[in-house]
C-alpha positions as CSV (number, residue, x, y, z in Angstrom):
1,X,57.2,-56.8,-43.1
2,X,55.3,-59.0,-40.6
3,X,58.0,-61.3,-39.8
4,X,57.2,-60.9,-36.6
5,X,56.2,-64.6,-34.8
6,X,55.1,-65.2,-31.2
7,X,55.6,-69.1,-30.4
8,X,53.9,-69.0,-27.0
9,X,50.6,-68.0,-28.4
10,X,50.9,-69.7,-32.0
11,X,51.3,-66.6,-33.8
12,X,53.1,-67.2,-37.0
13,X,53.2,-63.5,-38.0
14,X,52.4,-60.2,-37.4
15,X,51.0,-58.8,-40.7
16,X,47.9,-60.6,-42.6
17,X,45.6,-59.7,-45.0
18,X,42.8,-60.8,-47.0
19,X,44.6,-63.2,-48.1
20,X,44.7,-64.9,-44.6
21,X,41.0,-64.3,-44.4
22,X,39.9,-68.2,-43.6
23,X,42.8,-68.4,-41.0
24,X,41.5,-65.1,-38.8
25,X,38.4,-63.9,-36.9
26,X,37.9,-61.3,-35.2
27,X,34.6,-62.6,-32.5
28,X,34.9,-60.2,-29.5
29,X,37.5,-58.1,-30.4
30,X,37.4,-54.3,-29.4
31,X,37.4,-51.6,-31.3
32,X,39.6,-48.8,-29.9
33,X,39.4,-46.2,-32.4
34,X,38.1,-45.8,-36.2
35,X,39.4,-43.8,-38.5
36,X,37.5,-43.2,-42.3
37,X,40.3,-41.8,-44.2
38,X,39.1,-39.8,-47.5
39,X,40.7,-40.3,-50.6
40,X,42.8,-37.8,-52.6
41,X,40.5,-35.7,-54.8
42,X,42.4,-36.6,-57.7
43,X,41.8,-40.2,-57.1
44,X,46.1,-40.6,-56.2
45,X,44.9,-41.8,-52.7
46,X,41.8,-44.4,-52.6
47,X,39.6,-43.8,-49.7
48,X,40.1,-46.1,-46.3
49,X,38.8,-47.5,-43.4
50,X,41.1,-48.0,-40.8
51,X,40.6,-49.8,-37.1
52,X,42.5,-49.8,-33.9
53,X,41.7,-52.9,-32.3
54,X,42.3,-55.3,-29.3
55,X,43.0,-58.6,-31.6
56,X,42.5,-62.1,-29.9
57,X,45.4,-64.6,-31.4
58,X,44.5,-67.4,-29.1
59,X,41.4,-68.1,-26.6
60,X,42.7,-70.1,-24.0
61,X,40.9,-72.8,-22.6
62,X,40.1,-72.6,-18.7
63,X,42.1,-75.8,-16.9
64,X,40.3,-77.0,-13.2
65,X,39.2,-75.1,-11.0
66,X,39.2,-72.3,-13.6
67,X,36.0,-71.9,-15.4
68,X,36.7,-68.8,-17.7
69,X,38.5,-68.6,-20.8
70,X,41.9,-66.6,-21.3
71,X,43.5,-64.9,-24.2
72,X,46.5,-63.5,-26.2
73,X,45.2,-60.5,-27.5
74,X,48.0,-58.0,-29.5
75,X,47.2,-54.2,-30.4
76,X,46.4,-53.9,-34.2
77,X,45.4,-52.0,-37.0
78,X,43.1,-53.6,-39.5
79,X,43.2,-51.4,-42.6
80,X,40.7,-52.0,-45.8
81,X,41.7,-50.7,-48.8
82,X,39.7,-48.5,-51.7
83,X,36.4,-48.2,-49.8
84,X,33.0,-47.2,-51.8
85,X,29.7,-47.6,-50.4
86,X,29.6,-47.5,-46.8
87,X,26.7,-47.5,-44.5
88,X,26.2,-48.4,-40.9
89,X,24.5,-47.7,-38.0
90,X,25.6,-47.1,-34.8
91,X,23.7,-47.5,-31.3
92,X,25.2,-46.2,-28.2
93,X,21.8,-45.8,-26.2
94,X,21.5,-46.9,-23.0
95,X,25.2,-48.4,-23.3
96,X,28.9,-47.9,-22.4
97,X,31.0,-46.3,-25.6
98,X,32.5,-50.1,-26.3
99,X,32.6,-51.4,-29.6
100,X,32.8,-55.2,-29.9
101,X,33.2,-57.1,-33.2
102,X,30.8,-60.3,-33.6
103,X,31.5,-61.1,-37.1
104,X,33.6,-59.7,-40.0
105,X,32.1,-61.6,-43.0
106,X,33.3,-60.8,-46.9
107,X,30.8,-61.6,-49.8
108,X,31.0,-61.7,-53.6
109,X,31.1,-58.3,-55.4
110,X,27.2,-56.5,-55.6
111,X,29.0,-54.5,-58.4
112,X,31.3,-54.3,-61.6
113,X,33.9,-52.7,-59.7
114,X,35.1,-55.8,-58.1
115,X,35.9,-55.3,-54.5
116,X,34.5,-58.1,-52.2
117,X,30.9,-56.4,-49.6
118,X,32.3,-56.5,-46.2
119,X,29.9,-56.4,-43.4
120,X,31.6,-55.8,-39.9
121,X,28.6,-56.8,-37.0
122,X,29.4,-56.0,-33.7
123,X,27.6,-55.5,-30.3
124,X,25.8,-52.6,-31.0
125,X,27.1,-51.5,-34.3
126,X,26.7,-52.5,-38.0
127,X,28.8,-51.5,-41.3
128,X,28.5,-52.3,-44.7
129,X,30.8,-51.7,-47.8
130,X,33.0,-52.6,-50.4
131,X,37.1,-52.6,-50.6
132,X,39.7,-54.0,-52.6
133,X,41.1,-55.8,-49.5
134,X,42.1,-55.5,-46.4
135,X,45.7,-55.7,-43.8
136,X,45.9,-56.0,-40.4
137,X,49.4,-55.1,-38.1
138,X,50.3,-56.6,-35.0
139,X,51.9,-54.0,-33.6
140,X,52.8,-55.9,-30.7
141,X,53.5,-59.3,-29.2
142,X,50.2,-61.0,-27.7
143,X,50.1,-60.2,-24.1
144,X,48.5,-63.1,-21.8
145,X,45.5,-61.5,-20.0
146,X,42.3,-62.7,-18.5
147,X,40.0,-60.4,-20.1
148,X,39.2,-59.2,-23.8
149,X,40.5,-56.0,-23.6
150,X,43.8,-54.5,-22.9
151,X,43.9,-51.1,-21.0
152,X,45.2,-48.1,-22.7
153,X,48.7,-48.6,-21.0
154,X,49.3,-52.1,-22.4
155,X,48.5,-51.6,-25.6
156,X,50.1,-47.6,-26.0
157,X,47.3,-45.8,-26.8
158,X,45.1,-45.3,-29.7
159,X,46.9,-45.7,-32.9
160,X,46.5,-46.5,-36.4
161,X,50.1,-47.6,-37.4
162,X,50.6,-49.8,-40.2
163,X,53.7,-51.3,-38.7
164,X,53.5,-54.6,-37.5
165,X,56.4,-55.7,-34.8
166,X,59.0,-58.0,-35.7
């Protein structure tokens, strides 16, 4: 699982997760589609939060006469695990539908059950809550672009496949 490496953008593999948490960020990265995936009633299946994204491996400094940065960005799914007390708001007004991440940040536990607080900022949006953990999937090689986002095309649609490429 995750074996997958990308040498040209310094990707070293294709699944993380919170684990890997000091190594990642997630600044800019669009949010494509988000998913809040109910547990089982019997408690067999913990709830989830799962998020297809646009992920930014490597920012690419601009070289003369260029003056803007470029980037690998890869189709992902970021999945956290066992989630309990969510909140957020979301503001759309006056705005595009475009979801941006600005920071993913992880805190000490605000209760006995032990999961970390995760609070996901973005431009326009903000959640709070608590989970176990969290992986992300690559599910494709990084593709060299000049902008943040990929179109629908490049990255084959919405999806929220836990399968990262190899």
């Amino acid at each position: 699982m995750g074996t997958g490496t990308h040498p040209e953008s310094g990707l070293t593999k294709s699944a993380w997760s919170d684990a890997d948490f000091d190594e990642m960020g997630w600044h800019d990265a669009t949010i494509h589609g988000l998913c809040v995936q109910p547990g089982a009633p019997d408690g067999s299946l913990p709830p989830r939060l799962l998020l297809d994204i646009d992920y930014i491996v490597h920012w690419v400094h601009p070289v003369a006469p260029q003056t803007h940065f470029s980037f690998w960005t890869a189709p992902s799914t970021l999945v956290f695990d066992d989630v309990w007390d969510f909140e957020g708001d979301l503001d759309f007004k006056g705005m595009g539908l475009s979801l941006q991440i600005d920071h993913l940040r992880r805190s000490a536990p605000e209760d006995g059950r032990g999961g970390p607080q995760w609070h996901l900022e973005g431009h326009f949006f903000d959640l709070k809550f608590q989970a176990t953990g969290f992986h992300q999937y690559l599910r494709q090689a990084p593709q060299y672009a000049q902008r943040l986002v990929l179109s629908n095309s490049e990255r084959g649609g919405i999806s929220f496949a836990e399968i990262a490429f190899t």
